[in-house]
FIKOLZA-1660 file (N, C-alpha, C; in steps of 0.1 Angstrom, whole numbers, plus 5000, padded with zeros to 4 digits):
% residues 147
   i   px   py   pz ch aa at
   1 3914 7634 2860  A  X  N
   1 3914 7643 2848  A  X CA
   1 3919 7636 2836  A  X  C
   2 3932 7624 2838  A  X  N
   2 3936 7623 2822  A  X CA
   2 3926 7616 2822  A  X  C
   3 3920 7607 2836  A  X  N
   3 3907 7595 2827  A  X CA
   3 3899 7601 2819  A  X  C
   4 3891 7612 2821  A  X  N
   4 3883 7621 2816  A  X CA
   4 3888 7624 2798  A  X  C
   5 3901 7632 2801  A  X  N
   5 3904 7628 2787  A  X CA
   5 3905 7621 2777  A  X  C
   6 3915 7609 2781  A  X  N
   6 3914 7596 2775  A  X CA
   6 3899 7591 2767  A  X  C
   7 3892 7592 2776  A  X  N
   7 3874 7588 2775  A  X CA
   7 3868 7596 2762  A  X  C
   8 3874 7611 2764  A  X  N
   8 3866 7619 2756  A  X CA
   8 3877 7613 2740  A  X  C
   9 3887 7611 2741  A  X  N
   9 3893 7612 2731  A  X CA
   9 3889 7600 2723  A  X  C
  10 3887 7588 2729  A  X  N
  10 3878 7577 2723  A  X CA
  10 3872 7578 2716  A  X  C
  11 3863 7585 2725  A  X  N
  11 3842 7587 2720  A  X CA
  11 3850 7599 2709  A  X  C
  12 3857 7607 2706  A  X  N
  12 3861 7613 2694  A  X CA
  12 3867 7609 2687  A  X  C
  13 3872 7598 2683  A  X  N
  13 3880 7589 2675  A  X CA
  13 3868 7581 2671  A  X  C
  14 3856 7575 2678  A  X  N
  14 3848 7569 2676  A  X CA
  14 3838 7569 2664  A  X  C
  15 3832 7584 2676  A  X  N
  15 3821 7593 2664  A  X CA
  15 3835 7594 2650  A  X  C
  16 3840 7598 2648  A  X  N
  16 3848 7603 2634  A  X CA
  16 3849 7593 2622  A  X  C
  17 3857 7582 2630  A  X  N
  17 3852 7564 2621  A  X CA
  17 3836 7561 2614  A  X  C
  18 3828 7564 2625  A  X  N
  18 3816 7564 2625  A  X CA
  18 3807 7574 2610  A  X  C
  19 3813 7584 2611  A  X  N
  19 3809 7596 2601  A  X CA
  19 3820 7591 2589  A  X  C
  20 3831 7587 2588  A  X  N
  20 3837 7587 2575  A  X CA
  20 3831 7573 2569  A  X  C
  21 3827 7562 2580  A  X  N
  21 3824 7553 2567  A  X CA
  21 3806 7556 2564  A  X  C
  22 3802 7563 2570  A  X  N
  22 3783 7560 2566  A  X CA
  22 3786 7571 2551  A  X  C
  23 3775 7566 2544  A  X  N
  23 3776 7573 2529  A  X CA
  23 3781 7565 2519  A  X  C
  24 3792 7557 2524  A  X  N
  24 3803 7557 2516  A  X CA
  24 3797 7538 2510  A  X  C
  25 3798 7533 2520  A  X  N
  25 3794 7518 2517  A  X CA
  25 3785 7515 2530  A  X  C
  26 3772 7500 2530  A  X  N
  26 3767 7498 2540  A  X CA
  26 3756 7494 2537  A  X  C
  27 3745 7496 2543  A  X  N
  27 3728 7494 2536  A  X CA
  27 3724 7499 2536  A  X  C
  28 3715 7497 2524  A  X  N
  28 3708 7507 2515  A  X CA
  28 3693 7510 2526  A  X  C
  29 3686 7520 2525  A  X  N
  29 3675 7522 2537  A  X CA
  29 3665 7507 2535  A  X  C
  30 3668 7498 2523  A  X  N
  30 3653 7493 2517  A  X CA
  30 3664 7472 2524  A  X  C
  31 3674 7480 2533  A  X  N
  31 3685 7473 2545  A  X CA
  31 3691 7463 2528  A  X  C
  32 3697 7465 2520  A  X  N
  32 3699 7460 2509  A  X CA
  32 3719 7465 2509  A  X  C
  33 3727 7457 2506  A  X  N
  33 3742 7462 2505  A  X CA
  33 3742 7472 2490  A  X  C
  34 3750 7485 2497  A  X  N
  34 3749 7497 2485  A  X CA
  34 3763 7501 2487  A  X  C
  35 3770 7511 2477  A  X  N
  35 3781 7517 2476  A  X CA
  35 3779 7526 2465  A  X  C
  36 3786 7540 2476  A  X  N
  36 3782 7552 2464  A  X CA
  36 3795 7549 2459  A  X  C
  37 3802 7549 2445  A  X  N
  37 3813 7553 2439  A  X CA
  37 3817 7563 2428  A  X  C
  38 3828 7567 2427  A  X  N
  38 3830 7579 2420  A  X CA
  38 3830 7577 2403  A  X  C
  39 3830 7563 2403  A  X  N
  39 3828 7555 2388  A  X CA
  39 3815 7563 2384  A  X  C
  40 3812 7563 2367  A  X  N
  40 3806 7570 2361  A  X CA
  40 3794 7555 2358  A  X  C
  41 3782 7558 2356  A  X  N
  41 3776 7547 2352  A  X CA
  41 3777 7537 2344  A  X  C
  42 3782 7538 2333  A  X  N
  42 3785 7530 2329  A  X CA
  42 3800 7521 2332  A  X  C
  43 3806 7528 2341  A  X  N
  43 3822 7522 2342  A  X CA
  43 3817 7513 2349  A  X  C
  44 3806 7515 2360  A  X  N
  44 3805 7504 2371  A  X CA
  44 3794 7496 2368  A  X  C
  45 3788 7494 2355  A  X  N
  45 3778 7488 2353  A  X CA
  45 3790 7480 2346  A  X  C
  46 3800 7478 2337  A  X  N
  46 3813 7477 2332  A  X CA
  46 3820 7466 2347  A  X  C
  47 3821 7475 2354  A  X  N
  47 3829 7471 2366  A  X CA
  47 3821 7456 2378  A  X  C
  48 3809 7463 2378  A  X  N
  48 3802 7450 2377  A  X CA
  48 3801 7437 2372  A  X  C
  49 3798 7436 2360  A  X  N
  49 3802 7427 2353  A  X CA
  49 3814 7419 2354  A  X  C
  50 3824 7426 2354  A  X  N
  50 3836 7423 2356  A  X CA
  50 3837 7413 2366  A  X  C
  51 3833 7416 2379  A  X  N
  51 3834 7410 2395  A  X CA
  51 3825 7399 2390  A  X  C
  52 3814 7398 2388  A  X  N
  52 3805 7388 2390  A  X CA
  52 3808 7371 2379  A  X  C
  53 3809 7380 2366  A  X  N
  53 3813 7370 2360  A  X CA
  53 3828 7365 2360  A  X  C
  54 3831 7371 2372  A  X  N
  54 3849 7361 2369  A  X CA
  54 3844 7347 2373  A  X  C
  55 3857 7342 2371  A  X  N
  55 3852 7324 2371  A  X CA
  55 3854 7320 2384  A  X  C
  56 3860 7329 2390  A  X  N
  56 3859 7322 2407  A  X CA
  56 3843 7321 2413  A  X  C
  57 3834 7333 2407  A  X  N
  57 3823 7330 2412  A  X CA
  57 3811 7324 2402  A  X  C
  58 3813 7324 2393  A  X  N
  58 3811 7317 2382  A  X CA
  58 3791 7323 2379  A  X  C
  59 3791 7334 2380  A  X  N
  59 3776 7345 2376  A  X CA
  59 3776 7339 2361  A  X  C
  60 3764 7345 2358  A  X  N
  60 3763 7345 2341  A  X CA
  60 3753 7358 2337  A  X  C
  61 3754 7370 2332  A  X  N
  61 3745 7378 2329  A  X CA
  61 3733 7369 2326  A  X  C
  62 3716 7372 2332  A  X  N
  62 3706 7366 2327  A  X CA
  62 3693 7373 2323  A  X  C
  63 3696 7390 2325  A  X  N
  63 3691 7400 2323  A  X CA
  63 3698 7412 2326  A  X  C
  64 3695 7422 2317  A  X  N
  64 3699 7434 2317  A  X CA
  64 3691 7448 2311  A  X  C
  65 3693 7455 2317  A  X  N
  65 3684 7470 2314  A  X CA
  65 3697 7480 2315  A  X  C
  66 3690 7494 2313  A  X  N
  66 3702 7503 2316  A  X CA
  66 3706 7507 2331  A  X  C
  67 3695 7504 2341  A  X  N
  67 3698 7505 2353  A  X CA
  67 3696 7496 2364  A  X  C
  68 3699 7486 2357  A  X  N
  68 3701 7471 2365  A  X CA
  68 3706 7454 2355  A  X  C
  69 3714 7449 2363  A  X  N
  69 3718 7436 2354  A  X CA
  69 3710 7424 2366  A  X  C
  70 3704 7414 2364  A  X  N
  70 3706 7403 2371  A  X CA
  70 3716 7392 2369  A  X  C
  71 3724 7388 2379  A  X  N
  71 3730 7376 2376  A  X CA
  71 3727 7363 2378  A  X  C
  72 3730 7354 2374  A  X  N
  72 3721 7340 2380  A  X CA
  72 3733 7327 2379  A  X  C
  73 3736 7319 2391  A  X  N
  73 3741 7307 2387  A  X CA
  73 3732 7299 2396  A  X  C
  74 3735 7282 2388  A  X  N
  74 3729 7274 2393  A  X CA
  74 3738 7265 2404  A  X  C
  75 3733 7264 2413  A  X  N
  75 3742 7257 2420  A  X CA
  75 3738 7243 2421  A  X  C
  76 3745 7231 2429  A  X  N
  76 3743 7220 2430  A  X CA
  76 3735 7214 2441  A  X  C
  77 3728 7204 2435  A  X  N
  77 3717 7201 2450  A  X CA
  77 3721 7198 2463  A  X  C
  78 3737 7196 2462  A  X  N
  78 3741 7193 2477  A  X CA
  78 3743 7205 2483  A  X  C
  79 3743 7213 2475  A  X  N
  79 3749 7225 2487  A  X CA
  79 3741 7226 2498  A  X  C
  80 3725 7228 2502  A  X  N
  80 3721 7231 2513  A  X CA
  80 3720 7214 2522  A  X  C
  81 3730 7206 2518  A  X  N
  81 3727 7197 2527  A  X CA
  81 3731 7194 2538  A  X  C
  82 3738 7207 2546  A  X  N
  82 3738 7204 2560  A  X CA
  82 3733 7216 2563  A  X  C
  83 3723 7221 2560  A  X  N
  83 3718 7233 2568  A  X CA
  83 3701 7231 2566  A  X  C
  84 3692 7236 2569  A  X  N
  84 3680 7239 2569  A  X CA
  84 3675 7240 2557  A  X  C
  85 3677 7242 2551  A  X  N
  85 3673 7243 2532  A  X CA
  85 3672 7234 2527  A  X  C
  86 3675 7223 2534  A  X  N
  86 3676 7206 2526  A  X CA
  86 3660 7202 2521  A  X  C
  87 3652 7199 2531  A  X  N
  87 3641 7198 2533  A  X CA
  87 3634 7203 2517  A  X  C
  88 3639 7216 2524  A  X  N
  88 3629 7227 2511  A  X CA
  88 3636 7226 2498  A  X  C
  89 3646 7220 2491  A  X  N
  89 3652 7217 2481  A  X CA
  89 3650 7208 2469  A  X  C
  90 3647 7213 2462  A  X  N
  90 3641 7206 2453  A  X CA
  90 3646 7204 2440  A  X  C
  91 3656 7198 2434  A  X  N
  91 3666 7202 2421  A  X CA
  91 3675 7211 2425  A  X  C
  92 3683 7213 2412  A  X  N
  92 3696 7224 2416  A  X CA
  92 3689 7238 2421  A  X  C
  93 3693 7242 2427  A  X  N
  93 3688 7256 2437  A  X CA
  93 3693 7265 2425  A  X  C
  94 3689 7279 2419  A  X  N
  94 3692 7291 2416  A  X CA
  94 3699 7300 2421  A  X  C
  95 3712 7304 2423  A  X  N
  95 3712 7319 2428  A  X CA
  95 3710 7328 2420  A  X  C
  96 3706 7339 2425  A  X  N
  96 3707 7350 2416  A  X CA
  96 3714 7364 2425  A  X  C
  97 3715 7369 2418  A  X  N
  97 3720 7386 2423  A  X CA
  97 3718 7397 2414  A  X  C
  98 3711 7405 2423  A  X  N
  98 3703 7416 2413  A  X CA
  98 3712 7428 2418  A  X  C
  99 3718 7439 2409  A  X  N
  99 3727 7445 2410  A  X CA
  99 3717 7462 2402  A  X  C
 100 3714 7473 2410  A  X  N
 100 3710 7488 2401  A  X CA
 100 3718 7497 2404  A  X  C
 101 3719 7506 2396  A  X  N
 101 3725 7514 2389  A  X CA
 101 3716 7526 2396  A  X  C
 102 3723 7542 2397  A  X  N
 102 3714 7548 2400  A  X CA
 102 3727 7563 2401  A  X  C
 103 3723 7574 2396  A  X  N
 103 3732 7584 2395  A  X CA
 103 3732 7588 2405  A  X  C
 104 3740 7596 2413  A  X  N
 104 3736 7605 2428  A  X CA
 104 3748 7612 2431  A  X  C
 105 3742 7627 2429  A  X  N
 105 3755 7642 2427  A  X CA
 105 3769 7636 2426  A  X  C
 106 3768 7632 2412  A  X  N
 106 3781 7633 2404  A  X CA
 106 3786 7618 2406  A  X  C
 107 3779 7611 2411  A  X  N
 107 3783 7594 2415  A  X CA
 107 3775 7585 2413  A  X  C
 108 3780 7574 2414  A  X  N
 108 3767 7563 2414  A  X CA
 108 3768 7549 2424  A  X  C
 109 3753 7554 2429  A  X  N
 109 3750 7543 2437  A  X CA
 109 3749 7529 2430  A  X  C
 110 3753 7522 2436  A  X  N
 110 3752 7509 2433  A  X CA
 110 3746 7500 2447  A  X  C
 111 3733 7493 2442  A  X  N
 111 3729 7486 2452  A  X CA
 111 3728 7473 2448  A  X  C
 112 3725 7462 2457  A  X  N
 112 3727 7449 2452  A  X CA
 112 3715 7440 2462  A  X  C
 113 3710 7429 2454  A  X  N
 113 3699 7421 2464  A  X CA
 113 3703 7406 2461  A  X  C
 114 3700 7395 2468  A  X  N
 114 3704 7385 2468  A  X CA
 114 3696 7373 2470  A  X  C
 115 3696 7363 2466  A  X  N
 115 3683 7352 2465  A  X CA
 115 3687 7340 2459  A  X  C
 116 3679 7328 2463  A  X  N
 116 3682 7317 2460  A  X CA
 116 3666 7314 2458  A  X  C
 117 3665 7304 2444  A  X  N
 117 3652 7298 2439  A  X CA
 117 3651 7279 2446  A  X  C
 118 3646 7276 2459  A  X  N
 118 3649 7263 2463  A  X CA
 118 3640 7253 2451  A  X  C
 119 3635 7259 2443  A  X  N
 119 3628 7254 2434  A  X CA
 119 3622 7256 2421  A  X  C
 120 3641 7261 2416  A  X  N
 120 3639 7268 2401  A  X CA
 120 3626 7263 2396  A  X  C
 121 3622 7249 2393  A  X  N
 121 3616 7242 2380  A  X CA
 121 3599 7242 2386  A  X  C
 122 3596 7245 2398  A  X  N
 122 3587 7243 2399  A  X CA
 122 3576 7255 2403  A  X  C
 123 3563 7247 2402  A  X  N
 123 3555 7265 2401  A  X CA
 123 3557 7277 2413  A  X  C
 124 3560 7267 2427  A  X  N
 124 3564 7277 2439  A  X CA
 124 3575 7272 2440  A  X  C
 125 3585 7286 2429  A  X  N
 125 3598 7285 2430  A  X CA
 125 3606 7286 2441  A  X  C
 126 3597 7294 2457  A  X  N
 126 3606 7293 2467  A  X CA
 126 3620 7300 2471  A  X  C
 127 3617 7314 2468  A  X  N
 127 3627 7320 2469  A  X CA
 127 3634 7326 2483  A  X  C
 128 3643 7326 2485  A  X  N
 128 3646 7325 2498  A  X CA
 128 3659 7334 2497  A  X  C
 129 3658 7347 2508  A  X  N
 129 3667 7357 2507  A  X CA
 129 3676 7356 2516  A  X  C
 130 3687 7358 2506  A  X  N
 130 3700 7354 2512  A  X CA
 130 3710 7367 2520  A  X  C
 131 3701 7380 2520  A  X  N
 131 3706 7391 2526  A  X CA
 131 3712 7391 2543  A  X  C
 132 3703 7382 2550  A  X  N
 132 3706 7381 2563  A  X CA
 132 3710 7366 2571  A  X  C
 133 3717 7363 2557  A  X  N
 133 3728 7352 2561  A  X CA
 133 3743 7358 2558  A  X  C
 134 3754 7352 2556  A  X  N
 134 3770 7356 2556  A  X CA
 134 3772 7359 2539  A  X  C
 135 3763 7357 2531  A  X  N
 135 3761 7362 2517  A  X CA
 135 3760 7373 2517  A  X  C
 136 3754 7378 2523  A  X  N
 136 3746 7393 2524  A  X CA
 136 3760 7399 2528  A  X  C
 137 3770 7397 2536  A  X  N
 137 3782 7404 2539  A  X CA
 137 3792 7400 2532  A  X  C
 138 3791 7393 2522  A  X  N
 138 3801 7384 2511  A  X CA
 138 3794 7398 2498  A  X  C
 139 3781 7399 2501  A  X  N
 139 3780 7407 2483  A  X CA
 139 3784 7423 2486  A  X  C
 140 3783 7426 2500  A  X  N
 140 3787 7441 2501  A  X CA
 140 3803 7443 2498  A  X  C
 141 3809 7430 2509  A  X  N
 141 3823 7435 2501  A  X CA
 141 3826 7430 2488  A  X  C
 142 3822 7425 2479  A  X  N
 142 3820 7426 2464  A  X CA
 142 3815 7442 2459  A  X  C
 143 3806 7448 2463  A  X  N
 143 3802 7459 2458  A  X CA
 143 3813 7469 2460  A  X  C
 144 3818 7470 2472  A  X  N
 144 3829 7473 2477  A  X CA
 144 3842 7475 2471  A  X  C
 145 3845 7464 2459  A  X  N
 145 3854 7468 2451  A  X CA
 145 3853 7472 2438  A  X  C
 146 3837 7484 2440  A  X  N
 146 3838 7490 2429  A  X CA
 146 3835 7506 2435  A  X  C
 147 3841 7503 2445  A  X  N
 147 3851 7519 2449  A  X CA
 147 3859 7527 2441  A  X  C
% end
């Protein structure tokens, strides 16, 4: 009988974790890192900026609209040289981060996409998405601190 309990009270503690974080942060259906926040649009289009362009990660605004900024740095050709990317590298690699804006009952979603150009300068620039590598969970908790 307490096993029974114990068990149920888990799987109730479980489901509850489960329901307070979905909504709130995670992926977007289009499997993209999103966060609804209570920030007004412009504070977190504001707030955005903020995070990307600090100097630790060193972004640079490279476009902008009212419901989306992209960011872009260039990184150095050594970076992919112990992983699989080497090969395909051709000049300094691109990142970019594409960050939209989107109002939703009284909030705003913020979703974000993530990419690397293995071949800024050339005609097949090679872009290579960086959502389902450890980036992809490096930019949600970025998005994350605009809770």
């Amino acid at each position: 009988m307490l096993r029974k309990l114990v068990l149920v009270a888990c799987v109730a503690i479980f489901l509850t974790a489960c329901q307070t974080a979905s909504g709130v942060s995670g992926f977007s259906p289009e499997n993209k890192p999103t966060v609804l926040t209570s920030l007004s649009l412009p504070e977190a289009r504001a707030r955005a900026k903020a995070i990307f362009t600090r100097p630790s990660l060193g972004f640079r605004v490279t476009s902008e609209a009212p419901d989306r900024i992209l960011f872009s740095k260039t990184m150095p050709a050594s970076v992919n040289d112990n992983n699989p990317l080497k090969e395909r590298t051709k000049g300094d690699p691109l990142l970019q981060v594409e960050v939209t804006f989107r109002p939703e009952n009284g909030k705003t979603r913020v979703t974000a996409d993530n990419w690397m150009f293995l071949n800024p300068k050339g005609a097949d620039k090679d872009k290579f998405n960086l959502l389902h590598t450890p980036d992809g969970r490096r930019l949600q908790n970025k998005l994350n601190e605009l809770k």
